[in-house]
N, C-alpha and C positions, 0 to 999 in steps of 0.2 A: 695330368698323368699321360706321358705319352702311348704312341699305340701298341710299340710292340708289348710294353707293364700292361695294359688289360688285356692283349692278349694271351699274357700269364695267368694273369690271372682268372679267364675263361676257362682257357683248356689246360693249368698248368705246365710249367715249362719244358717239360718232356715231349709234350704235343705239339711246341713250335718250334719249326724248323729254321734256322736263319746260315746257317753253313753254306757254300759257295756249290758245294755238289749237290745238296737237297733241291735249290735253288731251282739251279739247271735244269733238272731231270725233271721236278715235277711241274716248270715252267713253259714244259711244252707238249707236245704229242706229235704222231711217229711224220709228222709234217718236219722239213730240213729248210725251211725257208726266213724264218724268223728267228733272232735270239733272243731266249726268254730273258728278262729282267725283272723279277717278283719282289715284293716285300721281304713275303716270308712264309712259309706253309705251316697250315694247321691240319692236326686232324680229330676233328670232332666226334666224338662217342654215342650221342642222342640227339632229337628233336631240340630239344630245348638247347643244346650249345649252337649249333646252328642258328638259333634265332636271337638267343645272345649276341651271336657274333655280328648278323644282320645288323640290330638295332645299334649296335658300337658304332658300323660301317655308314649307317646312314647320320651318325649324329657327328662323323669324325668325316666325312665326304671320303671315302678311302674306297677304292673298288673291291669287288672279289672276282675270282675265278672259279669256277668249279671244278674241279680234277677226278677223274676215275681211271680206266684202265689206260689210258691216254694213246690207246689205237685208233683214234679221228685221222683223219687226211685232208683236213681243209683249215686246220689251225683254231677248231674251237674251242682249244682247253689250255693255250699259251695264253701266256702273261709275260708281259713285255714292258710295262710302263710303273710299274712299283706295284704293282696289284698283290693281294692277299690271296693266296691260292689256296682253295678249300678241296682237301682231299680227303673221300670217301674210305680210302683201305679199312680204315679200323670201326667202318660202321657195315661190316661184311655177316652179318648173322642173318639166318632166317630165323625168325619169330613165330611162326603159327601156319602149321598144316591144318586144312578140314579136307578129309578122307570124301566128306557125302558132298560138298560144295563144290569140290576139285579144286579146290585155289589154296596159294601159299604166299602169306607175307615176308615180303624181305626186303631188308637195307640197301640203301643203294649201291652199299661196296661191293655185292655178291656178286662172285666174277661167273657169267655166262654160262659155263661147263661145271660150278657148280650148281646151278639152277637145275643143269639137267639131268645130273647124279643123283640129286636127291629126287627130282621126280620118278626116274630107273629104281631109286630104291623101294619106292613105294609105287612099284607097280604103274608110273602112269609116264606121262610123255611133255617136256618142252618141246616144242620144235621150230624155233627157232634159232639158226644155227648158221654162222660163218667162220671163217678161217681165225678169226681172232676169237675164236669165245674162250680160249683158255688164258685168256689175261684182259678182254675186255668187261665191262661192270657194267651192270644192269641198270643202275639210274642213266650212265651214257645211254646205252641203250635205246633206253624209252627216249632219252634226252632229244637222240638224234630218229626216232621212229625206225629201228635198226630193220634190216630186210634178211638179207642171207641166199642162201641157196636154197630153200625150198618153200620160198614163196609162193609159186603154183599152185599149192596145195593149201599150205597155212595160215596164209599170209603175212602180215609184218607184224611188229612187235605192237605196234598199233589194238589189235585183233586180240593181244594174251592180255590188254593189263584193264584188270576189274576193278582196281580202287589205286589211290596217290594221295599221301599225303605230303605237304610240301608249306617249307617256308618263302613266303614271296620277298618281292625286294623292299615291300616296305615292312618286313618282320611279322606280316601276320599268320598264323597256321590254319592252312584248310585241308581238311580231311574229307574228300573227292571221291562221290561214289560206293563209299562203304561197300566195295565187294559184290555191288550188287549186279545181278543179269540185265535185268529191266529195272526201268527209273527214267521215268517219264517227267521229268521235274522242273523244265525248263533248262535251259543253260548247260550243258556239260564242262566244265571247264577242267575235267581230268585230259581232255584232247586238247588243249590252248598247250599243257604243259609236252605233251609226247611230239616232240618233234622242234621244239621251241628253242633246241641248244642251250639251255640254261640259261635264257639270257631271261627270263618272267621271276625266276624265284628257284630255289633247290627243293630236290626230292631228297628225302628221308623217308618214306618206307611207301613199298609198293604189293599190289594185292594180282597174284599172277595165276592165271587163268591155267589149267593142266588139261590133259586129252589123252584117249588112250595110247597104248604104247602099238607102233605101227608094228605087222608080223610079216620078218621073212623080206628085209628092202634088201633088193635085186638090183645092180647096175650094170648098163649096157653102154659100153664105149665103141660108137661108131666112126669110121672115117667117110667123111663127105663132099662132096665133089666140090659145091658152093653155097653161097649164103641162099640164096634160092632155094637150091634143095634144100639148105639145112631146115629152113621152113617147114618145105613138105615133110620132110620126116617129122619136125615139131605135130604138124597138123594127125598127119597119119597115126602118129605115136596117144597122142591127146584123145582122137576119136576111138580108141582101140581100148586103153587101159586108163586108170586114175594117175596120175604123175605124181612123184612126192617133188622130183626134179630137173629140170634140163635145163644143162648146160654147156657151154661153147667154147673151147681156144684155138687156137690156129697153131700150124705148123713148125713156125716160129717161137710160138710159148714152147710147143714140149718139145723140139731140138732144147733149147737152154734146158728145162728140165731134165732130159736125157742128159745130157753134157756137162752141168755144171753139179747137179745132184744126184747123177748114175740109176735114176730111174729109167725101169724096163719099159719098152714101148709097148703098152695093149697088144698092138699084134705089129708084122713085119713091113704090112704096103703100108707106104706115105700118104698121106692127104690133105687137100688145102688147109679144111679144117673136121675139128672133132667134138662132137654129142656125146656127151655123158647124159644118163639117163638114168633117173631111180625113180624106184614104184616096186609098193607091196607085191609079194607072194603069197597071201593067203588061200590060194586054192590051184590045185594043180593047172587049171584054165588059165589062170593070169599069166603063166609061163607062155604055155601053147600061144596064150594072144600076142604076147609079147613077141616071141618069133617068128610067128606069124605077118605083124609090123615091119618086120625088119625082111623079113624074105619080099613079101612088096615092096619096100622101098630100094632093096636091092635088084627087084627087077625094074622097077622105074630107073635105074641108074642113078640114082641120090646118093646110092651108100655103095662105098667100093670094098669096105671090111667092117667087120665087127667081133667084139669076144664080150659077154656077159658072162657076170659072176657064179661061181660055183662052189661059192664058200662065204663068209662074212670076212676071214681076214683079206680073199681077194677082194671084196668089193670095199673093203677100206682101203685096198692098196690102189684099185684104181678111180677114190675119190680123193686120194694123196696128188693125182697129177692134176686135178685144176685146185684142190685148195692150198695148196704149197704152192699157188703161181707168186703170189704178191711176196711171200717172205723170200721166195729166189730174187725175183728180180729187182728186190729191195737193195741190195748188193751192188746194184748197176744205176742205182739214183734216178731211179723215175719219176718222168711228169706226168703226172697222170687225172685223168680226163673221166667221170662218173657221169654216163650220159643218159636217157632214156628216153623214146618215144614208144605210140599203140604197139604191140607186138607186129602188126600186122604190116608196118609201116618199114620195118627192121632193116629188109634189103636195101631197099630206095636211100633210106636214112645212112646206113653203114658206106656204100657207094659216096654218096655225098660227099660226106665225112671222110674217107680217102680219097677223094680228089681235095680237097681240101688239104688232106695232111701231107701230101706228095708236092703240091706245088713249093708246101715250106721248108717239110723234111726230109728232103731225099738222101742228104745222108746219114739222117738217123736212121735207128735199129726203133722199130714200130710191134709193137705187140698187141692183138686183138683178146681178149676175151670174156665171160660174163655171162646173165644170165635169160640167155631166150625168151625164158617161159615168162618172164615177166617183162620183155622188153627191155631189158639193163645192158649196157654194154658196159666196157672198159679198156678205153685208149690210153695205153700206158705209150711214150718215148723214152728210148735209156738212152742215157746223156754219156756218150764218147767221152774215152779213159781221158782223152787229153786236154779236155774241155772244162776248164774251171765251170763251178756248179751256177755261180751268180749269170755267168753269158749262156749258159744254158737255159737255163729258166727263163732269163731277159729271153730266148728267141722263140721259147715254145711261145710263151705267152704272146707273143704276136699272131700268132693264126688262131688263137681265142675268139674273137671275136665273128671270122668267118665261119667255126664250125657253130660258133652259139647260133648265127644268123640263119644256118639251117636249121640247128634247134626249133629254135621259134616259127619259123616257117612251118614247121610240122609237128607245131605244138606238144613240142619237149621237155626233156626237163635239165637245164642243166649240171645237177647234181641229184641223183638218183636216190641213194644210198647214204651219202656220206654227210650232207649238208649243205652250209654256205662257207658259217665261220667267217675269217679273214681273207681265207684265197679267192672265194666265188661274191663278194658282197657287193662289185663293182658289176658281176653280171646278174646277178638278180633279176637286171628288167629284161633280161631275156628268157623269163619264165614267170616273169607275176609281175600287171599290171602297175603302172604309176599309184591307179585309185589302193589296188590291193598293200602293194609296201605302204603306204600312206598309214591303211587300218591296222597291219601290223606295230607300223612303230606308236600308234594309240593305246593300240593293246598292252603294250610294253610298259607305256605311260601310267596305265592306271595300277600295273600290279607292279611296277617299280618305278615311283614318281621324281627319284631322284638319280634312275641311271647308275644306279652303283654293281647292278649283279652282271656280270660279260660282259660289259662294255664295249662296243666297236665289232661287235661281233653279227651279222645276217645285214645289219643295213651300216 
């Protein structure tokens, strides 16, 4: 029986996709660098076809892929070599609220901004959250140990998820953590899977952790002299109030914003660059503190303007100008760079790293921004209109290697956020030892001993 007839007969033919467009689209993620070449997509409805299709895949030597919302940036949910792409959309249900536990089970397909709706409706709080959560999916996600903007506070998706259940690559189902707080048991291996790119086994249902709902987030958009100062504001602002966020782009980002999207500038003076800041209002004091921060910092000269919110729709409008950066400049084909060292290290680190990107790209168009509070930056290049995309890419990628090498020097990360995948797997060792990649690809070995789940994807 050849493979595409069982995989009829798995998921009946309705559920495999073999058409030139399904192909494509679900062949890749918002990554422009590779063309996808898949088999064929399926879309499984349960635990059990899942592991059906595993044990096909390992007894037929055929790869799979895993597919969800496919907002990656480093190519880990392309499929290029005949690969089976398994996509999560139709396995998009929550299964089980508990009110007294706080947690809520759900399928991998649940996309992001659903997670958070239903915890709003029931009174409680996801908070984890980035520009993509209204089309990215929850098993990516965890897949990729997803971060977002309000790290400072939350921290990563790492942090919400209390239980995983998952098919590994040699078809067997472990049911990880049962939801629980504490579990002192030896071995965790729901953390082997959050962060692992899909390449150990697939999730199929995940046990997620909820929090109260924060009261009254307030955003203050500052203009700042330099990365220096923007520091001390960071510091000034942290020692003052609780942060839910702070954030950074440059001058550069919100001219194109202004420019190409007609958003209003926060206020009229220009500045190198800009601190978006959120943090609860729960008591009339956190205001007072909060101005209070910003009158210091403006008399230190850090901050040359600012306008905080005075309403919830202003202060979605002015987290519109750094979460709307990546879909603008998506438009102008960027290469883009997920960097991260100590917070503390930021200034040193970003200097570096423009000197760096100046000796290569001087006349590119360079975009700074990202997030502070947790050390993340984000070097985007927009690739000139007149610049076929393949000689583009060929020349970013040549100063790769010098900014990793400050990386490393000041023990970084060279993908923060996003992953390795296919783009970053040749820099790897500029962020985990020889001995370290060694143990992961053991790790790989033993919960997929024949290599079939991602393929070629982290090493």
């Amino acid at each position: 029986m050849n493979i595409l007839q069982q995989l009829n007969d798995i998921f009946t033919p309705e559920r495999v996709f073999t058409d030139e467009d399904s192909l494509q689209n679900y062949g890749k993620d918002w990554t422009q660098v590779y063309t996808p070449d898949p088999m064929a997509i399926v879309f499984p409805t349960s635990t059990e076809e899942v592991q059906a299709l595993v044990k096909m895949a390992n007894e037929e030597g055929v790869a799979l892929v895993p597919s969800g919302g496919r907002t990656g940036l480093c190519g880990g949910a392309v499929a290029m070599n005949q690969e089976i792409v398994v996509s999560f959309d139709r396995m998009n249900k929550i299964l089980d609220f508990n009110s007294i536990d706080r947690s809520v089970v759900c399928q991998p397909g649940v996309i992001t901004q659903q997670l958070q709706n239903f915890a709003e409706e029931n009174n409680l709080f996801y908070p984890v959250d980035f520009g993509s959560s209204g089309s990215s999916q929850l098993g990516g996600n965890i897949s990729t140990n997803a971060g977002g903007i309000k790290v400072v506070r939350y921290g990563l998706t790492r942090n919400w998820v209390l239980g995983l259940k998952v098919v590994t690559g040699a078809g067997e189902v472990l049911d990880l953590n049962h939801g629980l707080v504490k579990n002192a048991t030896g071995y965790d291996f729901r953390h082997l899977f959050i962060g692992a790119e899909g390449t150990l086994g697939f999730i199929t249902e995940a046990t997620m952790r909820l929090t109260n709902i924060p009261k009254n987030l307030t955003v203050f958009v500052l203009g700042v002299t330099d990365i220096p100062a923007l520091m001390q504001v960071f510091e000034t602002f942290q020692n003052t109030i609780e942060l839910s966020a702070f954030e950074f782009f440059s001058e550069d980002t919100l001219s194109l914003m202004v420019n190409d999207k007609g958003y209003a500038r926060p206020f009229d003076t220009e500045a190198p660059y800009y601190a978006l800041i959120e943090f609860e209002v729960d008591h009339e004091s956190k205001e007072e503190s909060a101005l209070q921060a910003f009158e210091a910092c403006a008399e230190e000269g850090w901050v040359v303007d600012g306008v905080m919110s005075q309403s919830l729709q202003q202060a979605k409008d002015l987290w519109r100008l750094r979460e709307d950066i990546s879909e603008t400049i998506s438009a102008y084909t960027p290469y883009k760079n997920d960097l991260s060292v100590n917070i503390s290290k930021v200034p040193e680190y970003l200097d570096k790293v423009e000197q760096a990107v100046n000796q290569n790209y001087s006349e590119f168009k360079v975009l700074w921004y990202g997030h502070i509070g947790d050390g993340n930056l984000h070097l985007n290049i927009l690739k000139p209109e007149s610049m076929e995309v393949s000689e583009f890419f060929e020349q970013c990628s040549k100063v790769n290697p010098d900014i990793f090498e400050v990386t490393k020097e000041m023990n970084g990360s060279v993908s923060a956020e996003h992953g390795i995948g296919i783009i970053k797997k040749n820099y790897l060792k500029y962020s985990r030892s020889k001995e370290e990649v060694e143990l992961m690809a053991s790790v790989k070995k033993i919960f997929d001993p024949n290599g079939i789940i991602n393929p070629g994807k982290i090493f």
